[in-house]
matplotlib code that plots the C-alpha trace (Angstrom):
import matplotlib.pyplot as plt

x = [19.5, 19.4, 15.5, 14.1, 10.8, 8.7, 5.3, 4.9, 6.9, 9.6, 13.3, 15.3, 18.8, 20.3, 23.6, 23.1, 19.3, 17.5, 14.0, 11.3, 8.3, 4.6, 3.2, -0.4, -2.3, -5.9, -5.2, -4.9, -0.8, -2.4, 0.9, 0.9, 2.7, 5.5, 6.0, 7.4, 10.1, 11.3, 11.6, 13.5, 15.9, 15.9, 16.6, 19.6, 21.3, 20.5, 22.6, 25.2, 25.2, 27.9, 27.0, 23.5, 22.9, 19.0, 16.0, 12.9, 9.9, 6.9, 3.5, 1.6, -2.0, -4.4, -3.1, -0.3, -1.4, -4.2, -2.0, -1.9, -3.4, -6.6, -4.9, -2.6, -5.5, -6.9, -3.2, -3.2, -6.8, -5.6, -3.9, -6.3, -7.5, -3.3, -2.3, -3.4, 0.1, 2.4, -0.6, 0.1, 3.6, 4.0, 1.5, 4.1, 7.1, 5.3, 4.4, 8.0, 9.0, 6.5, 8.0, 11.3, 10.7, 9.3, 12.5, 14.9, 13.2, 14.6, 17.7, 19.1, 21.7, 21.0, 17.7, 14.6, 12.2, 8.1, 6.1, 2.4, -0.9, -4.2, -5.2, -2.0, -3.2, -2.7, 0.5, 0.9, 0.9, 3.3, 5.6, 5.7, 6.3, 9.6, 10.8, 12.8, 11.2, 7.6, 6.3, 2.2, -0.2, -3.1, -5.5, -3.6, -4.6, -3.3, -5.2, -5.1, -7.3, -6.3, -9.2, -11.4, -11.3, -11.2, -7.2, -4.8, -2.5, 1.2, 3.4, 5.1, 2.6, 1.4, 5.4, 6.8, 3.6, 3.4, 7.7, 6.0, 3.1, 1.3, 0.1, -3.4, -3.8, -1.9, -4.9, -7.6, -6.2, -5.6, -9.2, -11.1, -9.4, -10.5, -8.5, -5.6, -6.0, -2.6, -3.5, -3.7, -0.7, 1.7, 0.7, 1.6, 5.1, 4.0, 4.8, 7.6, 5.1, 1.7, 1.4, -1.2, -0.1, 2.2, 4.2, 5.2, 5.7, 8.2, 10.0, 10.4, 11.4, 14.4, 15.5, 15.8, 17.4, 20.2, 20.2, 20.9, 23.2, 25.7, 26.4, 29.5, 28.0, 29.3, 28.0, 24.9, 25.0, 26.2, 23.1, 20.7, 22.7, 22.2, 18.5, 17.4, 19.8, 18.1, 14.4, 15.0, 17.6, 18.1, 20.1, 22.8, 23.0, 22.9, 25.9, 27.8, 26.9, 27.4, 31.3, 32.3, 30.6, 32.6, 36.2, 35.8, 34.6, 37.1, 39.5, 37.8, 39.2, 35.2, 35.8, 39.1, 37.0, 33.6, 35.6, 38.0, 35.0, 33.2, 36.5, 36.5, 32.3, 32.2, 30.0, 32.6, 33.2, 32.3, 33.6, 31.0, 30.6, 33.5, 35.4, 34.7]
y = [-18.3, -14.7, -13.1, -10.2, -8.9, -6.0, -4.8, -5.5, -8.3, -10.8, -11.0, -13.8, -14.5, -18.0, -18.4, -15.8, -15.9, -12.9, -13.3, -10.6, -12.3, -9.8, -10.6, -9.3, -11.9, -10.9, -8.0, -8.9, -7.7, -4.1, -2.0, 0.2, 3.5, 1.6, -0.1, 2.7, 3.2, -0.1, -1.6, 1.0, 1.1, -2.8, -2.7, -0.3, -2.8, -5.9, -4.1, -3.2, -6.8, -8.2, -11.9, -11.6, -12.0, -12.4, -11.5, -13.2, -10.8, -13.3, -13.0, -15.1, -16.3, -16.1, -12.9, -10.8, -7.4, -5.4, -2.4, 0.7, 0.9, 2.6, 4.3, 5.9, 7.5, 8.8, 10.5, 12.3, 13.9, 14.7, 17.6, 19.0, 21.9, 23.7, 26.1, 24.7, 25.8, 23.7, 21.3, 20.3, 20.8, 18.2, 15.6, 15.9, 14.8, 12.3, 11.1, 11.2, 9.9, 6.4, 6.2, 6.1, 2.9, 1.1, 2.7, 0.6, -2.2, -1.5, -0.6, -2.4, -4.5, -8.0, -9.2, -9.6, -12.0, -11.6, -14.4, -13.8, -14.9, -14.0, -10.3, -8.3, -4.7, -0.9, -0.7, -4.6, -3.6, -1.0, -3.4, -6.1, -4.0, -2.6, -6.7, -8.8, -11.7, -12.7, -15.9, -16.7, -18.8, -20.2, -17.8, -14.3, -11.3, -7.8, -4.6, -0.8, -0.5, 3.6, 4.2, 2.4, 4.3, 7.5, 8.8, 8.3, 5.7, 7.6, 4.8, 3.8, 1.1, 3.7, 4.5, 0.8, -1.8, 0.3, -1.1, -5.0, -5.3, -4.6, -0.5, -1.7, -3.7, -1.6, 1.4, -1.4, -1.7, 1.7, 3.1, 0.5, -0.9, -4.5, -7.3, -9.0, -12.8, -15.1, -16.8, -13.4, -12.3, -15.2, -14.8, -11.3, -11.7, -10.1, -13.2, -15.9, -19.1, -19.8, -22.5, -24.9, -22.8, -21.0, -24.3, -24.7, -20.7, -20.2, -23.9, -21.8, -18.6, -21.0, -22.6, -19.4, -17.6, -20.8, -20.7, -16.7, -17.1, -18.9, -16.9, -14.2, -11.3, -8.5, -10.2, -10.1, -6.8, -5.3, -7.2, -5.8, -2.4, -3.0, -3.9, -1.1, 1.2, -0.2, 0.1, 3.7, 4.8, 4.2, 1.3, 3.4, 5.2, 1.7, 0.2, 2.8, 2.4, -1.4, -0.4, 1.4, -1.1, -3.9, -2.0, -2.2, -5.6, -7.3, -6.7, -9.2, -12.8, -13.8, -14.0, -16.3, -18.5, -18.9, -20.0, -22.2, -24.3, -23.8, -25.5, -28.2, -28.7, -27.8, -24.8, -21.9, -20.8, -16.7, -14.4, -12.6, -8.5, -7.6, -10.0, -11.8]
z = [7.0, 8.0, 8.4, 9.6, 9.9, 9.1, 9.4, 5.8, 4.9, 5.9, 4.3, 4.7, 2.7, 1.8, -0.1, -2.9, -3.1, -0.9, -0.9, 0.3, 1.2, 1.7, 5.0, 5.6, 3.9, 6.2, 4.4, 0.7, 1.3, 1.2, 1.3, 4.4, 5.2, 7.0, 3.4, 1.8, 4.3, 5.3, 1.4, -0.1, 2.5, 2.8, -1.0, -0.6, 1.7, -1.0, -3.3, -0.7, 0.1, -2.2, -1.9, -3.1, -6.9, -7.3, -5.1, -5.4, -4.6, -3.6, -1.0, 1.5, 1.3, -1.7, -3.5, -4.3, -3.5, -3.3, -3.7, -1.3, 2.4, 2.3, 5.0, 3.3, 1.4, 4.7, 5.5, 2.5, 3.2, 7.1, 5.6, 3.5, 5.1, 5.3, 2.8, -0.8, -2.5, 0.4, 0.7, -3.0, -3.2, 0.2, -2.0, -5.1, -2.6, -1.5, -4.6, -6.0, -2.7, -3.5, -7.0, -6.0, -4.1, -6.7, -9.0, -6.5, -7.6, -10.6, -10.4, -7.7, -8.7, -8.9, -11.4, -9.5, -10.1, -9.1, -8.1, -8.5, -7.5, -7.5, -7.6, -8.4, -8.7, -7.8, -6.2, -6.3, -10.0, -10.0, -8.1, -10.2, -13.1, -12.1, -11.7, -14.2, -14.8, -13.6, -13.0, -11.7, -10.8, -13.0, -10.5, -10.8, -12.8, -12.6, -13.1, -13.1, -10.6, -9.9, -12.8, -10.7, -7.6, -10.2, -9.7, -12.4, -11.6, -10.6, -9.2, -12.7, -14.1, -16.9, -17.7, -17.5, -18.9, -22.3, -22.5, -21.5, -23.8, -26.4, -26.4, -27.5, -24.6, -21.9, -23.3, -22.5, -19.3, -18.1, -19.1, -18.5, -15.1, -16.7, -15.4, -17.9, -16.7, -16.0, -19.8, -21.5, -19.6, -20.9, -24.3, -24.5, -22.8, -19.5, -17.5, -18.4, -17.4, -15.7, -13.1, -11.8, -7.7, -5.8, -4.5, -8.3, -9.4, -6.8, -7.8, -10.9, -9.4, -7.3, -10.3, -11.5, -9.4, -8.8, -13.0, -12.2, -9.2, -11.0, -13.4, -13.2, -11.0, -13.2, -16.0, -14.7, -13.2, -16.7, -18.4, -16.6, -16.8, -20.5, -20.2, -18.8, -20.8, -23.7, -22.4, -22.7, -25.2, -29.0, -30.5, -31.4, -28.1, -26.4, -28.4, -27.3, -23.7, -23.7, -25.4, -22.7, -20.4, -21.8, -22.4, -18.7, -17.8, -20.3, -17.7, -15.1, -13.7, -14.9, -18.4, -18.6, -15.9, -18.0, -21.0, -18.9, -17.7, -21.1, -22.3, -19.6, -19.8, -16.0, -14.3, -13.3, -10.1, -9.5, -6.2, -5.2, -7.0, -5.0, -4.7, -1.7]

ax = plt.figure().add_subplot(projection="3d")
ax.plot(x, y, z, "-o")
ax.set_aspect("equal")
plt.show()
């Protein structure tokens, strides 16, 4: 098992399942400055990694995330008094700069699956919103909690929950900064299951991502490809993106083995994205 740790949080990788864990549970898994650098780049080299296929996004102690570092709010007001104009234009690259690492959440390869409990807001939020599938505990709720602390919220959650729920409820949400419980949350399709605690979400996020990990990698790597193609496209535009997909993948070893062992009734046997 291969694990490395960060100021932030802890990776560790076993057989095709990467896993990256928030560590800072005396402080609610507040997400610091370091954050921002060492998970995008940790991200890039997850989907560099060929013999990965899911990652499972998950947190120590009582809660999820209480979103950004309150000191990344007092880095942003150290430059304050330089020239307005550059002041502004340096607080719009960083901005960008903070949405792009929740992006690579996204659009990094292989499906990621978010394990929540407790409070899940802010930037916590904004994380778990750019995952694949999300599983939580009885406990967790999520919230907008940018309205709260009077900013608007700028990290994606107002661009990617309106594509996850309801449009009634995401308004509720975002003007009020009210909490959406782990019940509420299931019954609107934000969250695939609730569980009685963490022990028993993340069995579910394993099963999973095992469920996930044997499936063909380009398969799964199209799908998601397609997903989020989908998300943000018309039908027609998408059919036509998923044709050219396939006119591609058709040529693959992965096809002639998932109907082989469909054939024989036994689980095929996938290289890894490139081959390995």
């Amino acid at each position: 098992m291969n694990e490395q740790t960060y100021e932030a949080f802890t990776y560790q990788c076993e057989g095709h399942i990467a896993e990256v864990r928030l560590s800072r549970p005396d402080r609610y898994n507040a997400l610091p400055v370091s954050f921002w650098e060492d998970f995008p780049r940790l991200l890039r080299e997850i989907d560099e990694n060929a013999c990965i296929r899911v990652l499972i996004l998950s947190a120590e102690g009582k809660n999820f995330s209480a979103g950004m570092d309150l000191a990344f709010f007092d880095r942003i007001s150290a430059r304050e008094n330089e020239d307005p104009g550059r002041y502004r234009e340096w607080i719009r690259r960083e901005i960008l700069r903070l949405q792009q690492a929740i992006s690579l959440l996204e659009e990094v390869r292989v499906p990621v699956i978010a394990v929540v409990q407790g409070a899940c807001i802010g930037g916590g939020l904004d994380l778990v919103c750019a995952a694949d599938l999300r599983v939580c505990t009885a406990e967790a709720y999520f919230s907008i909690h940018e309205i709260n602390i009077g900013m608007t919220a700028d990290l994606g959650t107002l661009q990617r929950l309106p594509k996850l729920m309801p449009l009634a409820l995401v308004n509720k949400l975002a003007y009020t900064g009210c909490r959406l419980d782990a019940s509420e949350a299931k019954a609107v399709g934000f969250v695939c299951d609730v569980h009685v605690d963490r022990e028993a979400a993340m069995r579910q996020a394993h099963d999973l991502a095992e469920r996930i990990s044997g499936k063909s990698p380009l398969a799964i790597a199209g799908t998601k490809v397609a997903l989020r193609h989908a998300r943000d496209h018309s039908v027609p535009d998408s059919l036509q993106q998923i044709a050219a997909w396939n006119a591609g993948m058709f040529v693959s070893e992965d096809l002639r083995l998932g109907l082989e062992a469909q054939r024989n009734k036994v689980p095929a046997r996938y290289r890894n994205i490139l081959g390995e």
